[in-house]
C-alpha positions as CSV (number, residue, x, y, z in Angstrom):
1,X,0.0,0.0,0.0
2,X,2.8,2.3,0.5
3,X,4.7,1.7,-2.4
4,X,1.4,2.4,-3.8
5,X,0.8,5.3,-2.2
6,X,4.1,6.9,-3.4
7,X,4.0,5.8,-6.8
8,X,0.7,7.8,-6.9
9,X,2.1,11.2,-5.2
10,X,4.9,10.6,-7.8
11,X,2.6,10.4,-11.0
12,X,0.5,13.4,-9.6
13,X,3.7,15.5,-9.3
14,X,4.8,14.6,-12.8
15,X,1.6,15.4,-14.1
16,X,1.7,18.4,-12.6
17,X,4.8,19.2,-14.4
18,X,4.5,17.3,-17.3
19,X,3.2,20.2,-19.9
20,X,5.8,22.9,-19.9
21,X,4.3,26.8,-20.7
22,X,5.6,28.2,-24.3
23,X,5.5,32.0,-25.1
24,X,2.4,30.8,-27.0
25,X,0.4,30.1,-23.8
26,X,1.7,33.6,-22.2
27,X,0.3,35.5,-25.4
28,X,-3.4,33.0,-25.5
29,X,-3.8,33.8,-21.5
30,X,-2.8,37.4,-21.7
31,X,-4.9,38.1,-25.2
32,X,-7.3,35.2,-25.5
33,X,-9.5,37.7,-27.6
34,X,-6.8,38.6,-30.3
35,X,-9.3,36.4,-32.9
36,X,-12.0,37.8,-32.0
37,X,-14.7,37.8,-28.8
38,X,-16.6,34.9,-28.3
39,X,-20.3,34.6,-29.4
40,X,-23.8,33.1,-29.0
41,X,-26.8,33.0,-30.7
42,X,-29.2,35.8,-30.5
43,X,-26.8,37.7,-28.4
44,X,-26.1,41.0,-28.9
45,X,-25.1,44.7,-27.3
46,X,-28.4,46.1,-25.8
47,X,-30.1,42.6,-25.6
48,X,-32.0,42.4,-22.5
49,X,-32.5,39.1,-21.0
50,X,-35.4,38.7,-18.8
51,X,-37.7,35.8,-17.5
52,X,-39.6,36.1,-20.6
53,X,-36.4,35.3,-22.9
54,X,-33.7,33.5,-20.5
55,X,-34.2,29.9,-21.5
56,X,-32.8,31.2,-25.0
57,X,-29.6,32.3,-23.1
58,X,-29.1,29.9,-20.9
59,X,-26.1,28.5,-22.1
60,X,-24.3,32.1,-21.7
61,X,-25.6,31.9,-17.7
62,X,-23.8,31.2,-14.7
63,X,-25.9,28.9,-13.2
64,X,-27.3,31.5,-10.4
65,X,-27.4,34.4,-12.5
66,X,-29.6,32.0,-15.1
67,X,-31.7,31.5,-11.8
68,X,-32.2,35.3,-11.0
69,X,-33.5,36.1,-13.9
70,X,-35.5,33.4,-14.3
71,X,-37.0,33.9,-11.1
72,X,-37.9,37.9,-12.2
73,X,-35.6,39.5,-9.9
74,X,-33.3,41.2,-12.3
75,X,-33.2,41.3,-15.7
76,X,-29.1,41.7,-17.7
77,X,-28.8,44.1,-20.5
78,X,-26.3,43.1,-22.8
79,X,-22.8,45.0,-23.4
80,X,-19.7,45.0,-25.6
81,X,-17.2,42.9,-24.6
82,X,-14.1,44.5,-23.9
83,X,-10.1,43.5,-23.9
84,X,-9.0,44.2,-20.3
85,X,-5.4,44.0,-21.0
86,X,-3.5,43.5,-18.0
87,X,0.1,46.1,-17.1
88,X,3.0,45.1,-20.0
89,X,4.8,44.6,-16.4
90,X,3.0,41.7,-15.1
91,X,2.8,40.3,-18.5
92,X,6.8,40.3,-19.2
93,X,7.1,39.2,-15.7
94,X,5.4,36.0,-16.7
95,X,8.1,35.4,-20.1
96,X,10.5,36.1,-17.9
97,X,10.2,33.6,-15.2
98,X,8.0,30.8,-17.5
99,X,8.4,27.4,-16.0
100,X,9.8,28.7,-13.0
101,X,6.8,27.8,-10.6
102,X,6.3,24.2,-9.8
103,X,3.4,22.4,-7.6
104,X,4.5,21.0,-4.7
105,X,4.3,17.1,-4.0
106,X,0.7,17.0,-3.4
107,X,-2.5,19.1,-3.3
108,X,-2.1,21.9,-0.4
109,X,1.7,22.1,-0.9
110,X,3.6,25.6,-1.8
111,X,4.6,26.4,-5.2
112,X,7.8,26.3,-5.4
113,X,10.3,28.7,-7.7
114,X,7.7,31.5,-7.9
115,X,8.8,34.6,-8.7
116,X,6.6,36.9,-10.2
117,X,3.5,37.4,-13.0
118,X,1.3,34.7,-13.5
119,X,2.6,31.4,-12.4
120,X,1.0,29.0,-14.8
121,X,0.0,30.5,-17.9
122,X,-1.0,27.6,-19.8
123,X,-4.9,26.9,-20.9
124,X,-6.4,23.9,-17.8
125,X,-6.5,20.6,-18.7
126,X,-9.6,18.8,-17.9
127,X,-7.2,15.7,-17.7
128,X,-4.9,17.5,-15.0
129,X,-6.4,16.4,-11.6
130,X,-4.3,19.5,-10.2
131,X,-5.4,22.5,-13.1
132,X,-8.0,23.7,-10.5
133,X,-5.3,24.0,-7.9
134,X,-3.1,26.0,-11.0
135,X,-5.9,28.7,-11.4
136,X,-5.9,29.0,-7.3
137,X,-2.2,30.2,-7.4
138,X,-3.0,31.8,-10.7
139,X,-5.8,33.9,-8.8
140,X,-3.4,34.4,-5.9
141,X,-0.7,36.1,-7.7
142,X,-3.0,37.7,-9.4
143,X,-3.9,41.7,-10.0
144,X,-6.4,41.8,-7.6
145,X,-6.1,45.4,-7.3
146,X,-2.9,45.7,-8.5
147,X,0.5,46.4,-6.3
148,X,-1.7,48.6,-4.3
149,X,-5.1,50.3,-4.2
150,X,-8.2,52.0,-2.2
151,X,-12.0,52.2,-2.3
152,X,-13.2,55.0,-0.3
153,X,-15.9,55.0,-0.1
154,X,-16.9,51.5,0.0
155,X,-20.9,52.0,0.4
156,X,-22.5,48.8,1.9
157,X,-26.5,48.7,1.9
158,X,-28.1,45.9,3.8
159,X,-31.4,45.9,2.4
160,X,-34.8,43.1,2.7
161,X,-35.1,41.9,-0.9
162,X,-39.1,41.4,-0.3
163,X,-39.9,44.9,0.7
164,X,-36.6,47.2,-0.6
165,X,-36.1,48.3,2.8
166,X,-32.5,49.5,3.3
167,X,-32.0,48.2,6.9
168,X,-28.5,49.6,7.4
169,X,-25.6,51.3,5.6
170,X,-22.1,51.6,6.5
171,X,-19.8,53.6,5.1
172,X,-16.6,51.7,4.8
173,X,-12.9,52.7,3.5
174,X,-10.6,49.5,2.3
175,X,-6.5,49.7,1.3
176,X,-5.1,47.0,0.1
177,X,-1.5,46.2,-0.2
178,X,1.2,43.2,-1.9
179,X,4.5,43.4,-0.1
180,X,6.0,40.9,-2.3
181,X,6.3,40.0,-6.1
182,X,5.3,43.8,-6.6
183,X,5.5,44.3,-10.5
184,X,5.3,48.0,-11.5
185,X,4.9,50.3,-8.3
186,X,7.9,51.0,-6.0
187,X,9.3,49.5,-4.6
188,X,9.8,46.8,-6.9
189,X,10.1,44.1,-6.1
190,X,8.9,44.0,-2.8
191,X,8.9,46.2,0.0
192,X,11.4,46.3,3.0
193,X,11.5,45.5,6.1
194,X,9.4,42.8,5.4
195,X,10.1,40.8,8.4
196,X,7.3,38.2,8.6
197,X,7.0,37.6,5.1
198,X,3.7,39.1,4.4
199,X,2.8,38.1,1.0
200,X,-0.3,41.0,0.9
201,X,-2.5,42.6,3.5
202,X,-6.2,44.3,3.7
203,X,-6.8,47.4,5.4
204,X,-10.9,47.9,6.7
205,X,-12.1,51.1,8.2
206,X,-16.1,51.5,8.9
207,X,-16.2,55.5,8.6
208,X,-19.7,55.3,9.7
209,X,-22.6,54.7,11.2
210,X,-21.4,56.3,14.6
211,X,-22.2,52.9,16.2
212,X,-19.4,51.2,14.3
213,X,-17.5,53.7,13.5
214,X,-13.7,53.7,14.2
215,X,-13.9,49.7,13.7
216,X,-10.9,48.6,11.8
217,X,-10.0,44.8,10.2
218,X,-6.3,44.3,9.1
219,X,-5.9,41.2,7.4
220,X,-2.1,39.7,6.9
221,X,-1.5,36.5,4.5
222,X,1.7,35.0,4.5
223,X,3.6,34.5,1.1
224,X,4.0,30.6,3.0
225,X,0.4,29.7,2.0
226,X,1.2,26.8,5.0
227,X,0.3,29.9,7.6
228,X,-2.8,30.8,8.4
229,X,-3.5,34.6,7.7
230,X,-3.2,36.4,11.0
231,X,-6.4,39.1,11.4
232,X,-6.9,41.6,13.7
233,X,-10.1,43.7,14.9
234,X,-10.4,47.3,16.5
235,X,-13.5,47.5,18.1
236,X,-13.2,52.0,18.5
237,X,-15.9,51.8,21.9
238,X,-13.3,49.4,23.6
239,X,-10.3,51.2,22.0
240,X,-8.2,47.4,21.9
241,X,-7.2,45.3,19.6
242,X,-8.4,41.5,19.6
243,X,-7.2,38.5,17.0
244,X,-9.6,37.1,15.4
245,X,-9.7,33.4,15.8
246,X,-9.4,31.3,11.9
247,X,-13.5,30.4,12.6
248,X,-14.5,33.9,12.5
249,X,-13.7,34.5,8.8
250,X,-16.5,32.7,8.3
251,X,-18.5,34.4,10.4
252,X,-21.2,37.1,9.2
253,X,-19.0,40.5,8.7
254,X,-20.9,43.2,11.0
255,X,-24.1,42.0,9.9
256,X,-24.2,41.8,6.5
257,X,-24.3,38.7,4.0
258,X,-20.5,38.3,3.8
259,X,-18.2,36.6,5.8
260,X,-14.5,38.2,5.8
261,X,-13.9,35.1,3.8
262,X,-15.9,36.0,0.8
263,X,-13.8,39.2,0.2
264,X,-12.9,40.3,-3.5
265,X,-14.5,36.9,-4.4
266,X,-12.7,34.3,-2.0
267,X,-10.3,35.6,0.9
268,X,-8.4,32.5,1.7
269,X,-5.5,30.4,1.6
270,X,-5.2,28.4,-1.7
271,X,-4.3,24.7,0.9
272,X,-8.3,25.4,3.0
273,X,-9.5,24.3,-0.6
274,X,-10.0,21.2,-2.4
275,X,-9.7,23.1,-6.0
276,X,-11.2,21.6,-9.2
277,X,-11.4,23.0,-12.8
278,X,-14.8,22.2,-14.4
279,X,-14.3,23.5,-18.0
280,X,-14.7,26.4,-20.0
281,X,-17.2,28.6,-20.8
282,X,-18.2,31.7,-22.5
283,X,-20.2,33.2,-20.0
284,X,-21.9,36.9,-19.5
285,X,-20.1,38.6,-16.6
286,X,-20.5,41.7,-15.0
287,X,-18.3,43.6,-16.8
288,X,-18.2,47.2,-18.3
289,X,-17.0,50.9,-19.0
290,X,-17.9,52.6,-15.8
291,X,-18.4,56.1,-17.4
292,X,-20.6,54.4,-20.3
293,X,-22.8,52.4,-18.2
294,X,-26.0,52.8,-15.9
295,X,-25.1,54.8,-13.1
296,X,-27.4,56.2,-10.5
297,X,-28.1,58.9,-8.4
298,X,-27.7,56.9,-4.4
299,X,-25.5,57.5,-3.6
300,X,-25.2,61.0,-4.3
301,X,-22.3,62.0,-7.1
302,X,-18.6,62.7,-5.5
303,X,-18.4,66.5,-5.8
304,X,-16.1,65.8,-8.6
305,X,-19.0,64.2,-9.9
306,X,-18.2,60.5,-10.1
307,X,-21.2,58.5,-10.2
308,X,-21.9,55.1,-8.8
309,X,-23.2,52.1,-10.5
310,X,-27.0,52.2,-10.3
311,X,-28.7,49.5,-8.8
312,X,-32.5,47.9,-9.1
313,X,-34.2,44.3,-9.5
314,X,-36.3,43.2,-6.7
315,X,-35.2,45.0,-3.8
316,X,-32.6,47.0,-5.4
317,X,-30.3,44.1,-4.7
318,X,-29.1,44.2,-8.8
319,X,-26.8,46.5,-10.5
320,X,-27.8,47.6,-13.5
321,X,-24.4,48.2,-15.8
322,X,-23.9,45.9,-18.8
323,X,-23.2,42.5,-18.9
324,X,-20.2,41.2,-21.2
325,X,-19.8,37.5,-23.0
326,X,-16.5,36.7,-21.7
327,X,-14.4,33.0,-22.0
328,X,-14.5,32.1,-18.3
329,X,-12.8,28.9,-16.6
330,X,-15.5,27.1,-13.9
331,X,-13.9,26.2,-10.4
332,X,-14.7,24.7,-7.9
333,X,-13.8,24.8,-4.1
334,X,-14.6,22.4,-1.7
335,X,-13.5,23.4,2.1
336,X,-10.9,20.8,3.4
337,X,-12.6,21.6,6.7
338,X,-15.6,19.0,7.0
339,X,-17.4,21.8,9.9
340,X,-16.8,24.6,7.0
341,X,-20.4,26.7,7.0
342,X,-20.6,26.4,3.1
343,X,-20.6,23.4,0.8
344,X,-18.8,24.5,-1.8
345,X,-18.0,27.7,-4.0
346,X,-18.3,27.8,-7.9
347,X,-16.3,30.2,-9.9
348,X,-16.7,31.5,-13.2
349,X,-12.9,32.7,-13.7
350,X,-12.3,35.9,-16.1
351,X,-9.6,33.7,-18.4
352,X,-7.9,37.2,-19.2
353,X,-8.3,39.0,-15.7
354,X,-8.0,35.3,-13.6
355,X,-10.4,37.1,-10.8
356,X,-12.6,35.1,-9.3
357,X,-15.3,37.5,-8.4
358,X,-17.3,38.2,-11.4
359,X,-20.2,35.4,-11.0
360,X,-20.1,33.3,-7.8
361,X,-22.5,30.2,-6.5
362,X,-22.4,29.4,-2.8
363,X,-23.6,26.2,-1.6
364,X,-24.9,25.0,2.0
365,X,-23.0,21.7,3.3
366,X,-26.6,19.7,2.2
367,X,-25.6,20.9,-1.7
368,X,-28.6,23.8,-2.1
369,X,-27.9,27.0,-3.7
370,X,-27.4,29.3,-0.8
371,X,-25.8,32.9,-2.0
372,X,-25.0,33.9,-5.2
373,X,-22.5,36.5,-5.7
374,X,-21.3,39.0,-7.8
375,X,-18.2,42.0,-8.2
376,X,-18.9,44.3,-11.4
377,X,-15.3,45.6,-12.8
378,X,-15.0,48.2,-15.4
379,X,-12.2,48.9,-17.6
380,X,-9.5,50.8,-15.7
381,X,-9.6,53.6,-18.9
382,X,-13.1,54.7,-18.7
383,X,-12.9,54.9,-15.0
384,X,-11.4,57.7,-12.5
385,X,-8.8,59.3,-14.1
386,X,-6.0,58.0,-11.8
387,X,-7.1,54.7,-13.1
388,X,-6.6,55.1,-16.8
389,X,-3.6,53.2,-17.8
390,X,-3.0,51.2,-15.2
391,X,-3.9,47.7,-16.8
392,X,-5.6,46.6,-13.6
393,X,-9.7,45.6,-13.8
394,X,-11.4,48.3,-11.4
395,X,-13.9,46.3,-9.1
396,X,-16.8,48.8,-9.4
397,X,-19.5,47.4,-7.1
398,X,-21.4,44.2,-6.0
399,X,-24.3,42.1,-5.2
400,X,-24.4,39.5,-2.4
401,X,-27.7,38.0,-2.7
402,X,-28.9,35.3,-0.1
403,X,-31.6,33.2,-2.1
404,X,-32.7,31.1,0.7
405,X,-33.6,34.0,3.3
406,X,-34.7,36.4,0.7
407,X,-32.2,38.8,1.7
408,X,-28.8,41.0,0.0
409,X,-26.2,43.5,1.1
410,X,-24.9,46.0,-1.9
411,X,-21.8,47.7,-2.1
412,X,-20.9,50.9,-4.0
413,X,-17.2,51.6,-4.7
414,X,-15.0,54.6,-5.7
415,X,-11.9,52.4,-6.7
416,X,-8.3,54.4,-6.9
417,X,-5.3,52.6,-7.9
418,X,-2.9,54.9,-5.8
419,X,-0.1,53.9,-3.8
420,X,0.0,57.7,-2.4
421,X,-2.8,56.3,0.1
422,X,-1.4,53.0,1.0
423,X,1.7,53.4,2.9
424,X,3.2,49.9,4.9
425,X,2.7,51.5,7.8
426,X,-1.2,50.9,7.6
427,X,-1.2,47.9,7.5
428,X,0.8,46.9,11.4
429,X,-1.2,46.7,14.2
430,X,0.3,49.8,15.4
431,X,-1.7,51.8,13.3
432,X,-5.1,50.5,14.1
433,X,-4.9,51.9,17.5
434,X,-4.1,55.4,15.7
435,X,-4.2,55.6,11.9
436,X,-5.7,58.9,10.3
């Protein structure tokens, strides 16, 4: 049994190094829409799908966003799809160090050899029992954000999708942070001191209601995805600091419909998953040019005059900006903790982008659809002017919709990429007991 036991941990790891990535692969994951955008019948830019039309689109659904619609609460207009070409940086980072990264041994391992860009470029192989853990690491090292980047404000709205009610709204501030495998904002390559090896850290500031205001969240993941993330709480009436124990990521965050673990689409270590790559797909995702979408008037506009993404549906749970056919890769993620509060996630992966937040399913543990989730990113040129040029996907809102207590929390976001606002300091401790 042993012997056959290791001959199997020996055949996984040279199948998970058996294909190595050409400049080929760099150019199809980086501009997988150089022939063209993908297409389906019927659809078009300013189709609106609704309940009456949705079984003709089906095939272009992600399965919860096929069961919104169905169901009347929303409707999806459709858009021009877009290339979202990612910073030359991060792109040349990936020639440069091709077939660096390896899997460890077994599932849950490190990489090893990583250095910077996307680890492994090449297209998933159905046949590679270990492609769904590749397009974890992929997301990991990922542009979520960029190098660096705020939202304020980050506008959440808690609102009863059977009657519209808005039952809360915080208004929120969040920095975000890589210390390492930085690829175009100095410092480059990472930033020093660095002495616990931080791989990346999240900043969280409630600005308001007064009742939680001066509550902070810093969350700190280790490059050594072995260690668990270390995250800290400032509770502003006790004026202390507390560590979150790991459970709590999955607890409700301050009352809304996320748990700190569903942040920017899945807020995790790559090893708490069992990862598995369920094909590809040419999917609609929620996807746009901010400043050539529908954008509303609640919030208010910024005095600048920025705009936020208009939301409706049934209970105002829905944005309303366009909806883009995009080639998507389907993952899955199983926890590999059996007392887990969710079943399992399902993906549907921006195969240019590799976020993970664009359409989301979230399952109980007995397998029913529980949440369905949903970031809308618009292209970083037709955004705030800070943004233009920057190559990184703007997340520009989202919808966290709880189908099985009829309920949703919204967010609104004013998205900067701007290292000017996120200096290292913010993210220690030490600063959540001051800070601005």
């Amino acid at each position: 049994m042993l012997k056959k036991l290791s001959l199997a941990l020996v055949m996984a790891g040279l199948m998970a190094g058996a294909h190595a990535a050409t400049q080929a692969d760099v150019d199809n994951t980086f501009f997988p829409y150089k022939n063209g955008f993908p297409t389906f019948p019927g659809l078009k830019p300013g189709v609106v799908i609704n309940k009456d039309n949705v079984e003709q689109f089906k095939d272009a659904l992600a399965v919860g966003t096929y069961m919104m619609i169905k169901n009347g609460y929303t409707t999806v207009t459709v858009g021009e799809s877009t290339d979202f070409k990612l910073p030359d940086e991060y792109i040349q980072a990936t020639r440069d160090n091709l077939n660096k990264t390896k899997l460890g041994p077994k599932p849950g391992d490190n990489i090893q050899g990583f250095v910077a860009g996307r680890p492994f470029p090449e297209a998933p192989d159905i046949n590679d029992p270990r492609a769904g853990e590749k397009l974890a690491w992929n997301y990991k090292y990922g542009l979520n954000w960029g190098d660096n980047a705020v939202i304020n404000p980050l506008i959440m709205k808690y609102r009863n999708m059977e009657t519209g009610e808005v039952e809360r709204t915080l208004v929120n501030r969040a920095s975000f942070l890589n210390f390492k495998h930085r690829i175009k904002d100095a410092p480059v390559p990472e930033v020093t001191p660095n002495p616990s090896d931080l791989f990346r850290a999240i900043y969280w500031e409630v600005l308001g209601p007064e009742d939680l205001k001066n509550t902070k969240l810093l969350i700190q993941r280790y490059d050594d995805d072995s260690k668990l993330d270390d995250a800290y709480l400032y509770l502003g009436f006790q004026r202390r600091v507390r560590r979150l124990a790991t459970g709590q990521t999955t607890d409700s965050f301050l009352g809304s419909d996320l748990m700190i673990e569903d942040f920017e689409g899945y807020n995790g270590r790559v090893a708490d998953m069992k990862w598995t790559y369920k094909g590809t797909k040419n999917v609609l995702l929620p996807m746009w040019n901010h400043n050539e979408t529908a954008l509303g008037d609640d919030p208010a506009p910024d005095a600048d005059g920025f705009k936020y993404i208009k939301f409706g549906g049934k209970g105002g749970c829905f944005f309303q900006g366009s909806w883009q056919l995009r080639k998507a890769y389907v993952l899955e993620a199983v926890p590999v903790n059996p007392n887990h509060p969710i079943g399992k996630r399902v993906f549907y992966m921006d195969a240019q982008l590799q976020n993970v937040n664009g359409a989301i399913e979230i399952y109980d543990r007995k397998g029913k659809l529980w949440k369905v989730w949903s970031v809308g990113k618009s292209h970083p040129d037709h955004h705030l002017p800070i943004n233009k040029g920057t190559g990184i996907g703007i997340d520009d809102g989202f919808q966290m919709v709880d189908v099985q207590s009829n309920h949703c929390t919204t967010g609104h976001f004013r998205g900067e990429v701007d290292k000017s606002q996120t200096p290292p300091a913010k993210f220690q401790v030490q600063y959540m007991r001051g800070g601005e």
